[in-house]
N, C-alpha and C positions, 0 to 999 in steps of 0.2 A: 431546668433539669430535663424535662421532654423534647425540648428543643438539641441540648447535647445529647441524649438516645438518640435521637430521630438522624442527628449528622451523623453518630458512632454507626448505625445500622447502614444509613446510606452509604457510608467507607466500606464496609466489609462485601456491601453489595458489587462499589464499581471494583473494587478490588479481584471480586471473583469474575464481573466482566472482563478483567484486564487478563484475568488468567483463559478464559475461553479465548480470546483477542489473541493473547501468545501462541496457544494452542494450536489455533485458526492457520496464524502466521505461517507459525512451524511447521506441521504436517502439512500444508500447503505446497511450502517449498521443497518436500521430498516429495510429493504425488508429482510435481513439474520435473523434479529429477529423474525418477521412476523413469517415466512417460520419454524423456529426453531419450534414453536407452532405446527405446523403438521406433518412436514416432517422433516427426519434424514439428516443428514449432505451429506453424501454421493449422496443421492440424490438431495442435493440445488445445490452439485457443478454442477452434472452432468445438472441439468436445466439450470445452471448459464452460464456453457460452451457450450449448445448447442446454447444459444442465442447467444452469442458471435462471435461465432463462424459463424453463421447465418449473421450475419451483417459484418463481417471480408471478409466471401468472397463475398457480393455482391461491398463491397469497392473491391476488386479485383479483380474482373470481367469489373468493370466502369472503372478501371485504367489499367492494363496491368497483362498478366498471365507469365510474364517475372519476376514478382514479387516475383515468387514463386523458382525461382533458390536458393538453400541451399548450402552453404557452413558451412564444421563443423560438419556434422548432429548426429556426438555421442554429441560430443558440448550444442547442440539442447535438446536431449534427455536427457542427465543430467541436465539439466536446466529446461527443464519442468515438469520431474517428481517431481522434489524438490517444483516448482512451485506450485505443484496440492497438493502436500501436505502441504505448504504452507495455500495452499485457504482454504482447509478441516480444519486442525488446527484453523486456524479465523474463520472458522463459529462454530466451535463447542465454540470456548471462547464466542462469540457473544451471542449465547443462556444459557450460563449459568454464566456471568459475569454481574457486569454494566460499561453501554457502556463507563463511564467516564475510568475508569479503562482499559476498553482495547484501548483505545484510545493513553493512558497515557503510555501502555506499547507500542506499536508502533512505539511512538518518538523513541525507545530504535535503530530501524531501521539503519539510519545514523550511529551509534556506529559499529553496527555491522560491516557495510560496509567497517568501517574505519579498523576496524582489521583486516577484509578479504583482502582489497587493500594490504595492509603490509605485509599479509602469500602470495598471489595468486598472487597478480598481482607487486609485490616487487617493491612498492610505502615504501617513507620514512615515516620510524614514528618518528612525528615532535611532539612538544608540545603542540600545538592545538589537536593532536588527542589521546594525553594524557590524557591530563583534560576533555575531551568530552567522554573518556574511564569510568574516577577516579568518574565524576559527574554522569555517565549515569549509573553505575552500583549505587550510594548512591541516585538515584532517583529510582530505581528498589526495593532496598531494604525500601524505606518507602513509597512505594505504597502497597509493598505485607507483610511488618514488620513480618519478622520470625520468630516465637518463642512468637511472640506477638498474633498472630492470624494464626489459620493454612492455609496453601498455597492451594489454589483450584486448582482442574483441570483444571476451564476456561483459570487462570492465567499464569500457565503452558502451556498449548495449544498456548495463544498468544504469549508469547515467545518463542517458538518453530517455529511460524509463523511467528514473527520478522525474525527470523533467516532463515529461508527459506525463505523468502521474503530479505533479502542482497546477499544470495548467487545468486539470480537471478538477483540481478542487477547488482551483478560484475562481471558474466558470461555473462549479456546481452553487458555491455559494452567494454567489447572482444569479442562478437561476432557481434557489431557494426561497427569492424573494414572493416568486409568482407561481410554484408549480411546489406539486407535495412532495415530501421524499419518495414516496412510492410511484408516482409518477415518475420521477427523476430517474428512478430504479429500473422501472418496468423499460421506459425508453432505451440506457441505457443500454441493455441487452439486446432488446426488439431493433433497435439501430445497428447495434454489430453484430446479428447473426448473420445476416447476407454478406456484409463484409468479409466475415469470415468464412462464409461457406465458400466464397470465391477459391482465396485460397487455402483452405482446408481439402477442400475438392482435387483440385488438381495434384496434390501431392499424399493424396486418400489412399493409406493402407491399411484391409479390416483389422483393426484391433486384437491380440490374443487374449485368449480368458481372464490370463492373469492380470492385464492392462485396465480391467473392468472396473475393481473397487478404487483405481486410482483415479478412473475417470470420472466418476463418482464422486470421491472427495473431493479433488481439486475443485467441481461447479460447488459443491456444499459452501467449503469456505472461503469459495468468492464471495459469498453471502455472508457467512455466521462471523467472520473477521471483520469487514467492516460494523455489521450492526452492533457486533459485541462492543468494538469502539464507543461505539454513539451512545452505547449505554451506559459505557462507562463515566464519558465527558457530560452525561445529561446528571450522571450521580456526586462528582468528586470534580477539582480544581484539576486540571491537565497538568501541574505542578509538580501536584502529587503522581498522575496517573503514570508522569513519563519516566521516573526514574526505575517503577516495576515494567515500563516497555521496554528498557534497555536491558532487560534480561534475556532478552532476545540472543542478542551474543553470546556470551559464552553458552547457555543453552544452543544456538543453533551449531556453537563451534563443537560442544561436545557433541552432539549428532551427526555432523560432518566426519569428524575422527573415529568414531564408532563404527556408523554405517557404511561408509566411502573413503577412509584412511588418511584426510584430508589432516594434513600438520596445523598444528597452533602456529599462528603467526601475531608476535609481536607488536609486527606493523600496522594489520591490521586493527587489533586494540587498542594501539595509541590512538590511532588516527578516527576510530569509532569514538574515541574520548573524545577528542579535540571537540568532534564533531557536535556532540551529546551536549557539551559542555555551553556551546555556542548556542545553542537553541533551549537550553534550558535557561542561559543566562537572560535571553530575549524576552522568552516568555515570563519569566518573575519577575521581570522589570516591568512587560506591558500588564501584570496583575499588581505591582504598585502604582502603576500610572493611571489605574481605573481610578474615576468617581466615586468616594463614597464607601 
């Protein structure tokens, strides 16, 4: 009976992590919007990473500078370069997409990962990560319909960003083996500010007031997005977690149409389905394939 409390309280916990997670998500991708209006991509990263980075080490100042021990650090450094360009990639789709749409391509995420586990880190390809392959690429192709409409830059960009956003996670989860996550963290950022100051710099115009509390949030939930995840997945089965992440959509779709007049598209939602459907079917199969 305390055993069933103890899970019922942990569900309600990751539950409301899932909702900070959305939250994180979402206003995320309108601070990048905002920002797109004035300032060049280069430069949102390099604002986005100094924030970050900014709150990364006062966490690691309050915790211990023992934190900062690196193991791997070519490791590190391919990982965050990919990283950074990653982030660049999503903001430039951000500013020139609608959000439903880039949203929709990002499910594409987990796919990716799945393939990379299989070449990099020579995990079995099972048939859960077949069909989560076979669906995730025929959700990609009636989001963007080729031949039917031509293929945007945005589009482009955020699969590209997809894609540099797997390979950091399947480099971060080897370099999990031997380094904290707060190490992994701290690096992270301390690794791409210079990058980004490169070009951030060159393309440097001072910020207007109003551009301030956007600067602001965007470094916030670089941060409060991912850790919200993790607290979720530390609380609750990803199972359960993913089908409240896929609220993502039409929430992000109704803030798109609200905010920026952005039309429902159809295409989009099927093809976020396809998407959704393949990676959730993956995942429930490798949570029946466990041990025990």
């Amino acid at each position: 009976m305390n055993t069933s409390a103890t899970s019922r309280a942990d569900l309600y916990r990751a539950i409301l992590w899932v909702i900070a997670m959305l939250f994180s998500f979402l206003t995320m991708a309108v601070a990048a919007r905002e920002l797109s209006d004035t300032l060049n991509p280069f430069q949102i990263v390099l604002l986005r990473t100094s924030v970050a980075l900014s709150v990364v080490v006062v966490i690691v100042i309050r915790a211990h500078p023992g934190a900062l021990s690196i193991s791997r650090p070519k490791l590190h450094i391919l990982r965050n370069v990919i990283h950074y360009g990653a982030n660049l990639a999503w903001i430039i789709g951000v500013g020139l997409i609608p959000l439903a749409q880039v949203f929709a391509l990002e499910f594409t995420i987990p796919i990716w990962v799945a393939i990379m586990a299989v070449l990099f880190l020579k995990e079995q390809m099972t048939v859960g990560k077949i069909v989560a392959t076979i669906f995730g690429f025929a959700g990609v192709l009636v989001v963007l319909r080729p031949g039917m409409v031509a293929i945007e830059i945005g589009s482009i960009a955020v699969l590209a960003a997809s894609v540099g956003f797997a390979i950091a996670f399947v480099t971060g989860k080897s370099l999990a083996k031997d380094n904290s996550p707060l190490t992994i963290l701290f690096w992270l950022f301390a690794m791409q500010w210079p990058i980004s100051a490169i070009g951030g710099i060159t393309v440097w115009v001072t910020p207007e007031w109003a551009d301030v509390p956007w600067i602001l949030w965007i470094g916030v939930t670089a941060l409060t997005a991912h850790y919200s995840m993790v607290r979720a997945l530390a609380l609750a089965d990803v199972t359960l977690i993913l089908p409240i992440d896929f609220l993502r959509m039409p929430l992000i779709a109704i803030i798109g149409f609200f905010l920026y007049a952005e039309p429902f598209s159809i295409w989009i939602f099927l093809g976020a389905v396809l998407i959704f459907a393949g990676n959730y079917y993956n995942i429930h199969r490798e949570r029946q394939l466990m041990p025990g």
